[in-house]
C-alpha positions in Angstrom: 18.6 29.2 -25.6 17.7 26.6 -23.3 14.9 27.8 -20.9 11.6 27.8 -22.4 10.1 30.1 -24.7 7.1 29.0 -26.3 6.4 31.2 -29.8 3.3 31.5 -32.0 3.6 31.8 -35.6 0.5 33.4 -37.4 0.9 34.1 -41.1 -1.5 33.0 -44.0 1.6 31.3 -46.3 2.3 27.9 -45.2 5.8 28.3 -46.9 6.2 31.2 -44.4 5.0 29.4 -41.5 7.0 26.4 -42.5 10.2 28.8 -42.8 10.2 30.4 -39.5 9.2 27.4 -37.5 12.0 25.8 -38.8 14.3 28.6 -37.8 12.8 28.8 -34.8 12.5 25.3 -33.3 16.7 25.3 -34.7 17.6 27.7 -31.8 16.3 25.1 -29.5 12.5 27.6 -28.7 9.6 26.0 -29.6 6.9 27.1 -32.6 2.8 27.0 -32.9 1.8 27.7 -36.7 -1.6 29.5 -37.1 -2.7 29.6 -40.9 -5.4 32.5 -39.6 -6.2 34.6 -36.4 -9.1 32.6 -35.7 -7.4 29.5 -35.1 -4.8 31.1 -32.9 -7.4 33.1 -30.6 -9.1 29.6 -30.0 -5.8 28.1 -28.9 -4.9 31.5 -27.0 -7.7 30.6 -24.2 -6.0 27.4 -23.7 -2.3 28.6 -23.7 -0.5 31.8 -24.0 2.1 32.3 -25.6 5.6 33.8 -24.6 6.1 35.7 -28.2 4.3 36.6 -31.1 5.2 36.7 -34.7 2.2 37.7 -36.8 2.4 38.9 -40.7 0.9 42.3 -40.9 -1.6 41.0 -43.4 -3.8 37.9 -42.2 -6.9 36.0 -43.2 -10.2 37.8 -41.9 -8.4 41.0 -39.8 -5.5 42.6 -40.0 -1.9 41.3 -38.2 -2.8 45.5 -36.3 -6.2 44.5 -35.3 -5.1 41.3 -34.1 -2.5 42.7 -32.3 -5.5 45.4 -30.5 -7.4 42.2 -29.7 -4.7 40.9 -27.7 -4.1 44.2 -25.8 -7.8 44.8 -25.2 -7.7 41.3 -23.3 -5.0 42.3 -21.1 -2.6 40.4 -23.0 0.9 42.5 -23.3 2.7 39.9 -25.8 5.7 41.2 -27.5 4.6 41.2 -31.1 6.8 40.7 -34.1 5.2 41.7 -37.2 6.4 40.5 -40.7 5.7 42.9 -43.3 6.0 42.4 -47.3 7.7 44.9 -49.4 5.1 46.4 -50.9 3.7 47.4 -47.6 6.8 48.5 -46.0 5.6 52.5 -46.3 2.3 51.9 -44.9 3.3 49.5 -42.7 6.3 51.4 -41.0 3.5 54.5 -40.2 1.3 52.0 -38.3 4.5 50.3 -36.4 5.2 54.4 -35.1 1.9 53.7 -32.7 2.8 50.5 -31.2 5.3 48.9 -29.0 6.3 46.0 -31.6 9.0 45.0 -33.7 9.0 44.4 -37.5 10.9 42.1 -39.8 10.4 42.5 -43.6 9.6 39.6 -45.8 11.6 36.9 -46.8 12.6 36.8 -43.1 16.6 36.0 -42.5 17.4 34.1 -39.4 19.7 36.4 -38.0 17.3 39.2 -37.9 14.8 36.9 -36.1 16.8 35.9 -33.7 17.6 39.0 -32.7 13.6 40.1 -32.7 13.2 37.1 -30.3 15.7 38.3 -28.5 14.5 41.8 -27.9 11.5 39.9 -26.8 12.7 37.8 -24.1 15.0 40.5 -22.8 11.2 42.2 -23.1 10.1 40.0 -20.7 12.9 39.3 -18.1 12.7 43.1 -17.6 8.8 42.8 -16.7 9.1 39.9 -14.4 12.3 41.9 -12.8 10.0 45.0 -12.1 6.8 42.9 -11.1 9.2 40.5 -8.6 10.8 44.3 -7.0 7.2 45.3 -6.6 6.0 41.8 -5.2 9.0 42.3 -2.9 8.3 46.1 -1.6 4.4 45.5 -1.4 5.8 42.3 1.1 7.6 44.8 3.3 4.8 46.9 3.0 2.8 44.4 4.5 4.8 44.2 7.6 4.3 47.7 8.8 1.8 48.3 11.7 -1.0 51.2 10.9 1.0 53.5 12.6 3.5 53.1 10.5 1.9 53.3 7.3 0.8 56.7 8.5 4.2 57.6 9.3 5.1 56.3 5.6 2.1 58.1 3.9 3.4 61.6 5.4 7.1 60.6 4.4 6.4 59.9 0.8 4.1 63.0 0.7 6.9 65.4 1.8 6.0 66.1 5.1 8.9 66.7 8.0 8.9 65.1 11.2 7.7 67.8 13.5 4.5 68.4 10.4 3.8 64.4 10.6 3.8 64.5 14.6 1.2 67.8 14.8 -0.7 66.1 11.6 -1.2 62.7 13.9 -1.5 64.2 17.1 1.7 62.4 18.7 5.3 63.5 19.9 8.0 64.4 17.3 10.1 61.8 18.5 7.3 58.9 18.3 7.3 59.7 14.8 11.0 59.2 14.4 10.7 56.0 15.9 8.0 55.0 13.7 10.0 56.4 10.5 13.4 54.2 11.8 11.3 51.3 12.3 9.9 52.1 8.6 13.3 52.4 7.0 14.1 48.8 8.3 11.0 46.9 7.7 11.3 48.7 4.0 15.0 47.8 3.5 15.7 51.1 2.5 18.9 52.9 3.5 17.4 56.5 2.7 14.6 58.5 2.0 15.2 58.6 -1.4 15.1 54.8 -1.9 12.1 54.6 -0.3 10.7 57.2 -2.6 11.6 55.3 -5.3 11.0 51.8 -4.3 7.4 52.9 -3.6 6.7 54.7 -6.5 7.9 51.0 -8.6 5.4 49.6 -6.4 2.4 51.8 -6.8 2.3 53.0 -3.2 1.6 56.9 -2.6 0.7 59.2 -0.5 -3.7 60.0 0.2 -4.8 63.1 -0.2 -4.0 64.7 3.4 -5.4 68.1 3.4 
């Protein structure tokens, strides 16, 4: 793995910590060990990291409330949580609530590198969504008023001759204005548009 992916460790055991770095920084990623949350937090306002692998039992709070923390300050991390066996049961029905992955104590390498795998394809698929949306809300951008009126009666359903009485202009301005909005949207039909607008968090306003 030979992009960057920058990973902090936070676990209590410094055998632990010592363990997983040393897995870690073997697949060619790089590892930050955090003997307690408090330490990490303090280094989170400096840098965040890409991944986080957390025991589910920490100094001070829990490897959960830790996790909440992070989520409450906007931070959507991918978590990996390492869990000892005689808190697998209770463990497993707090996992059920939360988009994270587990790993049980002693951790094997080949389990976490395919955790940290999950994560970075994790995050390759948000970037991918947030670049298509970066890239509609450009087109979006380009369309004259007009248009985005045009648009707004398109994505709410409406037919031509509805969205040239609605706007008070001829039927066939509107199909001008919905051509020219096809092309400056890249989209080849309706459909698309529907759906590249939805990705993008445009919809119609309430038109009644």
């Amino acid at each position: 793995m030979a992009e960057q992916f920058d990973i902090s460790i936070v676990d209590g055991a410094r055998n632990v910590r010592g363990h997983l770095a040393g897995l870690i920084r073997a697949a060619g990623m790089n590892a930050e060990l955090f003997a307690d949350p408090e330490s990490f937090l303090a280094r989170l306002a400096h840098r965040t990291p890409a991944c986080v692998v957390m025991s589910f039992k920490l100094p001070g709070i829990s490897g959960p409330e830790l996790h909440d923390l992070l989520l409450e300050h906007g931070l959507s991390i991918p978590v990996v949580f390492l869990i000892d066996y005689d808190d697998f049961s209770a463990s497993l029905r707090e996992m059920k609530n939360r988009d994270a992955d587990f790993l049980s104590k002693p951790v094997q390498a080949k389990a976490l590198m395919q955790s940290l795998q999950t994560a970075r394809n994790r995050i390759a698929d948000v970037k991918a969504r947030s670049d298509q949306q970066q890239d509609v809300l450009s087109h979006w951008q380009r369309l004259t008023p007009r248009e985005r009126q045009v648009l707004e009666h398109v994505l709410g359903g409406y037919l031509n001759k509805q969205t040239a009485f609605r706007l008070g202009i001829a039927e066939k301005t509107v199909k001008v204005h919905r051509q020219r909005v096809m092309e400056k949207m890249d989209a080849r039909s309706v459909a698309q548009l529907v759906r590249q607008c939805e990705r993008a968090g445009i919809r119609p306003r309430q038109t009644r």
